[in-house]
C-alpha positions in Angstrom: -69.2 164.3 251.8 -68.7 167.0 249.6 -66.0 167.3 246.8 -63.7 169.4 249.2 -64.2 167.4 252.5 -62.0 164.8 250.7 -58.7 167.0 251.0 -56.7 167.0 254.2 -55.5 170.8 255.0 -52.5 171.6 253.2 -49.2 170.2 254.3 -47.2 172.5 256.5 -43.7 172.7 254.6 -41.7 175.9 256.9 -42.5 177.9 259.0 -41.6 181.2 258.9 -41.3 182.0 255.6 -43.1 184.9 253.4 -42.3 186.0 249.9 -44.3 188.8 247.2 -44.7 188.3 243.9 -42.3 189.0 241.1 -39.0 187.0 241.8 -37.4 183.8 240.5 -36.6 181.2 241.0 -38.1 180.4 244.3 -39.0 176.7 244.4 -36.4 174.3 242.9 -36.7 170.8 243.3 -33.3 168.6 242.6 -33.9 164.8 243.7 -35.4 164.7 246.3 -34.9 167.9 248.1 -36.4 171.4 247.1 -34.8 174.5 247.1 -36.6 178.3 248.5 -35.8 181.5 248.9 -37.9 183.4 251.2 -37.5 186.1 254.0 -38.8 185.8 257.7 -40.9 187.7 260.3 -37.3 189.8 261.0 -36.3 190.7 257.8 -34.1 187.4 257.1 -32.8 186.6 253.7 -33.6 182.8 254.2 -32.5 180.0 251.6 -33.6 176.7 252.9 -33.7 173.2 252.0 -36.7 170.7 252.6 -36.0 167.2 252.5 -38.9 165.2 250.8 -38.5 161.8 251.9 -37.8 162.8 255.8 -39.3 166.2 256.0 -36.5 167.7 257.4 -35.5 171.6 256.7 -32.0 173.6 256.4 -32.3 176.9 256.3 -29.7 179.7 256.4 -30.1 183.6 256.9 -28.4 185.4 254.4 -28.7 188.9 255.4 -31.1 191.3 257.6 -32.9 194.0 256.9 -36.4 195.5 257.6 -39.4 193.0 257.7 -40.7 194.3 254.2 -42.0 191.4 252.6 -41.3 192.7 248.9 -37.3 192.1 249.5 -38.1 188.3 249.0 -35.1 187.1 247.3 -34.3 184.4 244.5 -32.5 181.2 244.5 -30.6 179.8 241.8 -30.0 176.1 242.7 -29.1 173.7 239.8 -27.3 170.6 240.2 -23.4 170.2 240.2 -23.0 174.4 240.6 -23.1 176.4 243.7 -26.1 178.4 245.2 -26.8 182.2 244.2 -29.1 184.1 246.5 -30.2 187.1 244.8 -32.0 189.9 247.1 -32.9 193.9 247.1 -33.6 196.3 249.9 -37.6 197.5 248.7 -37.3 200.2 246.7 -33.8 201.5 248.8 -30.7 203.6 247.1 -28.7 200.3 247.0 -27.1 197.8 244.5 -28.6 194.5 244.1 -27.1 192.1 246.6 -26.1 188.5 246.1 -24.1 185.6 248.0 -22.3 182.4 246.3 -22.6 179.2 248.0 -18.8 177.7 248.8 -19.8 174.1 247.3 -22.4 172.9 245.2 -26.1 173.6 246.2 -24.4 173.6 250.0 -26.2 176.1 252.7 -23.6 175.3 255.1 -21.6 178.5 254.1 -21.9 181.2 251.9 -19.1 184.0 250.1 -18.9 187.5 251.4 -22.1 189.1 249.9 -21.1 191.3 246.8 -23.7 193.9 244.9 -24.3 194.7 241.4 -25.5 198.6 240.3 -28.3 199.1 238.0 -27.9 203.3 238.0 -30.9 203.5 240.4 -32.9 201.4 243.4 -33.2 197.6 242.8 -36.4 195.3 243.7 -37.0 192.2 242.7 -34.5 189.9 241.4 -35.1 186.9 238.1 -32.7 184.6 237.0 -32.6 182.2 234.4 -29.4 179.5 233.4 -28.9 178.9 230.0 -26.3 176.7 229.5 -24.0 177.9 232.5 -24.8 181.7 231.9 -26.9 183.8 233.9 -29.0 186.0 232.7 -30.7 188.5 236.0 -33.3 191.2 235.6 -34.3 193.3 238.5 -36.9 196.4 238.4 -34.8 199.9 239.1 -36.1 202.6 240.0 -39.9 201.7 239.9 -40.4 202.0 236.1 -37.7 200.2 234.3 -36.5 196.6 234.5 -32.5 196.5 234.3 -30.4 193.2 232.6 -26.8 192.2 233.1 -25.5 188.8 232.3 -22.9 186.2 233.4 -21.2 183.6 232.1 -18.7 182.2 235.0 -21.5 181.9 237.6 -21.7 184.9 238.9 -17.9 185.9 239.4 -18.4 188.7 236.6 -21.3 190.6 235.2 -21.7 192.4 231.9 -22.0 196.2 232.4 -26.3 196.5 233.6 -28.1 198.0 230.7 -31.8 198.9 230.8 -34.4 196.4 229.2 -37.5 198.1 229.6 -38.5 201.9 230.7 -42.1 202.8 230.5 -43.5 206.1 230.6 -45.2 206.1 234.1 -45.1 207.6 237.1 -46.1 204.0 238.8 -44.3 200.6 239.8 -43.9 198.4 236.7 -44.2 194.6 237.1 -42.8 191.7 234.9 -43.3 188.1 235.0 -41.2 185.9 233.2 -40.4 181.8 232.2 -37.8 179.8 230.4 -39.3 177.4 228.1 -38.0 174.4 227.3 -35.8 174.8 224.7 -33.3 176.6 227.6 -33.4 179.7 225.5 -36.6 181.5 225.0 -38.1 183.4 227.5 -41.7 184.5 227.4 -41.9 188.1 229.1 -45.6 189.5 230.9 -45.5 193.6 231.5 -48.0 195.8 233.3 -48.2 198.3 236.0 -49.2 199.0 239.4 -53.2 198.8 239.6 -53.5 202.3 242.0 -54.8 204.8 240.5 -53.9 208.0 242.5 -51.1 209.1 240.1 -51.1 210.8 237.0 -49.9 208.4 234.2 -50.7 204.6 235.1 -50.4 201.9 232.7 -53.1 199.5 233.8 -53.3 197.0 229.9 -51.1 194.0 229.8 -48.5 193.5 227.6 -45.6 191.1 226.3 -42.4 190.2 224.4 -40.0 186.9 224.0 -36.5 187.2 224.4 -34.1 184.8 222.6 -31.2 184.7 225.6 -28.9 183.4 223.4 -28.6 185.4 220.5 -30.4 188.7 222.7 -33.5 188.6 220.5 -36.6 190.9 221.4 -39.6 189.6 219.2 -43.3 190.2 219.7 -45.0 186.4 220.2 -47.6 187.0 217.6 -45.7 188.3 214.4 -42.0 187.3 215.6 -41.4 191.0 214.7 -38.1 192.1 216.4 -38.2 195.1 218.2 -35.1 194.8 220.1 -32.0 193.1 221.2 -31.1 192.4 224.5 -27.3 191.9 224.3 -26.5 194.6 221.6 -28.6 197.2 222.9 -30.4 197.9 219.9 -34.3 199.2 220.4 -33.3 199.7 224.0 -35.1 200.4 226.6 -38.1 198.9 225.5 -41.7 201.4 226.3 -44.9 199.0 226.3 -45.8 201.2 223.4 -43.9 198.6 221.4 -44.6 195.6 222.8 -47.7 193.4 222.4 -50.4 194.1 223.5 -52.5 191.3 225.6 -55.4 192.9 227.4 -56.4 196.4 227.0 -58.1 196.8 230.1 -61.6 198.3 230.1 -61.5 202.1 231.5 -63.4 201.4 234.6 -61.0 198.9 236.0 -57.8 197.8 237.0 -55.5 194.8 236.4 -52.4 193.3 238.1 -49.6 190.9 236.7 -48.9 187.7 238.8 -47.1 184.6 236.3 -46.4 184.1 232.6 -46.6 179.7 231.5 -43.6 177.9 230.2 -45.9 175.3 228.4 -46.1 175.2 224.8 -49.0 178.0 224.8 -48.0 181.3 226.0 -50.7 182.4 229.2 -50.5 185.1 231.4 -52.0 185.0 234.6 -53.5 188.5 236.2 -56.3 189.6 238.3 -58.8 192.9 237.4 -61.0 194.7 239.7 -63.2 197.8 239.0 -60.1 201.0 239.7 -61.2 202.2 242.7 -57.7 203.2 245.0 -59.7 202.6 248.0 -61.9 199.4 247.6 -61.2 196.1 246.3 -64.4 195.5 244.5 -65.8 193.1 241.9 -62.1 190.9 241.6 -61.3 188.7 239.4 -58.4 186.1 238.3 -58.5 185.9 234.4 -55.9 184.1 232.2 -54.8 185.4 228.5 -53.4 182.7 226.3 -52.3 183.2 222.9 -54.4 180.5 220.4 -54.1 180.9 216.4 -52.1 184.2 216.2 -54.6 185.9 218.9 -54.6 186.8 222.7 -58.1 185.5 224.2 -58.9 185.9 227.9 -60.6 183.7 230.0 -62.2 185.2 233.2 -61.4 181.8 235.7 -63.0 182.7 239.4 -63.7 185.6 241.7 -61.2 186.8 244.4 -62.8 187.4 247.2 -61.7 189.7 249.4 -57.8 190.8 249.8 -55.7 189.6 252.6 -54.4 192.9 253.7 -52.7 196.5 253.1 -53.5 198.5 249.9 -56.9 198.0 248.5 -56.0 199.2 245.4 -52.7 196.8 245.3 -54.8 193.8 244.7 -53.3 192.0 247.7 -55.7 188.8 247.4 -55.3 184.7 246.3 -53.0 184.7 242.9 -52.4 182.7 240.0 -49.1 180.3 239.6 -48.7 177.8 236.3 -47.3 174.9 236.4 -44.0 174.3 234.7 -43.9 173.4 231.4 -47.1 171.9 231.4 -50.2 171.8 228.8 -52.3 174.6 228.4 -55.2 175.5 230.1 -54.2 174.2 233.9 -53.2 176.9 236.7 -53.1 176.9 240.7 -55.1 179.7 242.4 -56.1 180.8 246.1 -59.0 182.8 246.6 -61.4 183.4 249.0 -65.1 183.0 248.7 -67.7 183.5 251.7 -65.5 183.3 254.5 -63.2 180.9 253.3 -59.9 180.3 251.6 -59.2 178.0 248.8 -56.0 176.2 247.2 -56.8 174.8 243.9 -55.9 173.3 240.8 -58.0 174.7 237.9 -58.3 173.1 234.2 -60.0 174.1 231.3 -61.9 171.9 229.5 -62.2 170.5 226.0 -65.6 172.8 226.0 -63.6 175.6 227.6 -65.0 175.8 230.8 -62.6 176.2 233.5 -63.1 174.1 236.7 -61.7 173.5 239.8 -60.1 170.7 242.1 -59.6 172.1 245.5 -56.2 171.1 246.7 -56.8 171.2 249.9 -59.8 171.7 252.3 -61.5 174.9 252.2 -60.6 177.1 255.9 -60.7 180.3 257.2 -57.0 180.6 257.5 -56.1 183.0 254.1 -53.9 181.3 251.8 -52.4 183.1 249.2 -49.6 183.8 246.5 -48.9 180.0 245.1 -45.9 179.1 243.0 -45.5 176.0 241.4 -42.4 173.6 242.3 -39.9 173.0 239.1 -40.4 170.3 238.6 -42.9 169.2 240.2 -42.6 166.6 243.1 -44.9 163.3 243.6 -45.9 164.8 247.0 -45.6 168.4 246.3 -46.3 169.8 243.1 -47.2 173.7 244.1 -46.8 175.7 247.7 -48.8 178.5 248.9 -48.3 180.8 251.7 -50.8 180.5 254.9 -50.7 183.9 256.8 -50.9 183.8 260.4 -50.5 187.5 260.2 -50.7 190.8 258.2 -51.0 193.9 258.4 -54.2 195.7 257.1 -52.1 199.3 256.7 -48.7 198.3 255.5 -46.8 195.3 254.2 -44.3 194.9 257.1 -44.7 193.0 260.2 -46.4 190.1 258.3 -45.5 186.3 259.3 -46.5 183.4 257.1 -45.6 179.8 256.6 -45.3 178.0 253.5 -47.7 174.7 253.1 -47.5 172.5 250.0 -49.8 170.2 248.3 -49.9 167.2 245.7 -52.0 167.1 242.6 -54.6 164.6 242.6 -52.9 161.7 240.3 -55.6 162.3 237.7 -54.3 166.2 237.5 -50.4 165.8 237.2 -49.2 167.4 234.3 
């Protein structure tokens, strides 16, 4: 029996649920139920509920709009407060939309759905509570990533400015995490990996931000560069910000999580930059260790799950919350099959793998971790039953979950 054959498949969560990457939160747990945000086959804006003792699911639509699988929206569920579903139309002339729950992480029924203005098209929605105020980023307009804050849950904002704006004519990405002192938050910046426009921004970068006094540092020198709430240094251009990984000419990178453990890590995947193959991919890791950024290359893709080749639409990379350095979750695929993992690097620095779940030739793909983590469910994935080789609408997934061998918890 190998290694592998040990695992049952993974464990079939909801069906009907898909999200992209680039939102948060996503995957709350509170007691013993666990809080997502997702969207279905239709377009739903789906909050939903999963019960882990019985199993059982709640799930309420939010909104409807087309099937476009990057208008997966975030949930903010902490105890004692009210639900916020935060949600975008991809890339459309719209505010950024969001609904209040009437009671205290209830989905039974939800306030009339208000919207928030950014001065341009919204995608992609992060949240983070610190101390009762919100703090929500969303990407506007492709190549900046607005900020407006909150501090009576969600009944007011502070006038949207603009955090960063890069000089590109390509989609910018940003990952981000709350560590645990409920204030700092680590930041992860790069571009879109195509290659068929003029100006693309293809290295990695980073910042932290000090939510409560609006701090922009870089994590290295603890420079300032910027501050969030006063404006000053505003918008931020990766010119100023760290950088992590300048990426060799011949390829391409893109930006999936940033760690909230006590060692900053960004996860991303390169491949040589070729806009119509997805050739030679691989996930790779850059932690910062003694005042430097080191990257560790962690396990081939495999092949990508479907639409643009040059998107990097394969497995992914999600870190566990708050946990040591050097552990991840990936899905990949390798000779025909797909894999859900736990990885760990060693004391010798060799990364290595504990498969999560048995290997199949259903594709698995795009993990996130559950905060915190749950006995039987510490990370979900999504298992496609469909998408689309041309286009990411039309796509229906279900999300499966799995434990960590006891041996692995972190």
């Amino acid at each position: 029996m190998t290694e592998a054959t040990k695992f049952h498949p993974p464990l079939r969560l909801i069906d009907d649920m898909a999200w992209c990457w680039w939102t948060r939160p996503r995957a709350t747990r509170i007691g013993n139920d666990i809080y997502f945000a997702a969207l279905d086959q239709e377009g739903g804006m789906i909050a939903a509920r999963y019960d882990l003792d019985s199993g059982q699911v709640q799930r309420s639509r939010l909104a409807q709009f087309e099937d476009d699988d990057h208008n997966n929206p975030a949930l903010l569920a902490v105890a004692g407060k009210p639900l916020v579903c935060f949600y975008s139309r991809h890339d459309a002339e719209e505010g950024l939309r969001y609904r209040i729950s009437t009671a205290p992480l209830s989905l039974d029924d939800w306030l009339p759905e208000q919207r928030l203005t950014f001065n341009g098209s919204t995608t992609y929605a992060q949240v983070h509570d610190v101390g009762g105020t919100l703090h929500l980023f969303t990407r506007v307009n492709e190549t900046r990533w607005g900020w407006c804050m909150s501090s009576d849950w969600a009944q007011s904002w502070t006038t949207p400015r603009d955090f960063l704006s890069f000089d590109t004519d390509q989609q910018v990405y940003m990952a981000t995490a709350l560590l645990s002192d409920g204030r700092t938050m680590r930041v992860g910046v790069s571009g879109h990996p195509k290659e068929y426009e003029k100006k693309p921004v293809h290295d990695v970068f980073a910042c932290l931000v000090d939510l409560e006094t609006g701090a922009v540092t870089l994590p290295a020198n603890g420079r300032q560069i910027g501050n969030l709430k006063t404006g000053a240094g505003l918008p931020l251009d990766y010119t100023v910000l760290e950088l992590v990984q300048q990426t060799r000419a011949d390829r391409t990178v893109n930006l999936f999580d940033v760690s909230s453990g006590p060692v900053f890590e960004i996860g991303y995947v390169s491949k040589i930059k070729d806009d119509m193959t997805t050739r030679d991919g691989w996930h790779h890791v850059a932690s910062l260790r003694d005042g430097r950024w080191v990257v560790d290359d962690i396990a081939p893709t495999g092949r990508k799950f479907g639409y643009i080749d040059a998107g990097l639409y394969v497995g992914s990379i999600a870190f566990p919350e708050r946990a040591a350095a050097g552990q991840l979750y990936l899905t990949r695929e390798a000779d025909g099959l797909w894999h859900f993992e736990y990885w760990q690097r060693g004391d010798d620095g060799i990364w290595r793998a504990t498969p999560l779940a048995a290997p199949g030739t259903q594709r698995l793909t795009r993990p996130w971790a559950v905060s915190p983590p749950a006995d039987g469910i510490g990370v979900v994935a999504l298992a496609l039953e469909r998408y689309a080789d041309d286009s990411y609408y039309a796509s229906l997934s279900h999300l499966v979950g799995a434990a960590l061998p006891e041996a692995f918890k972190p």
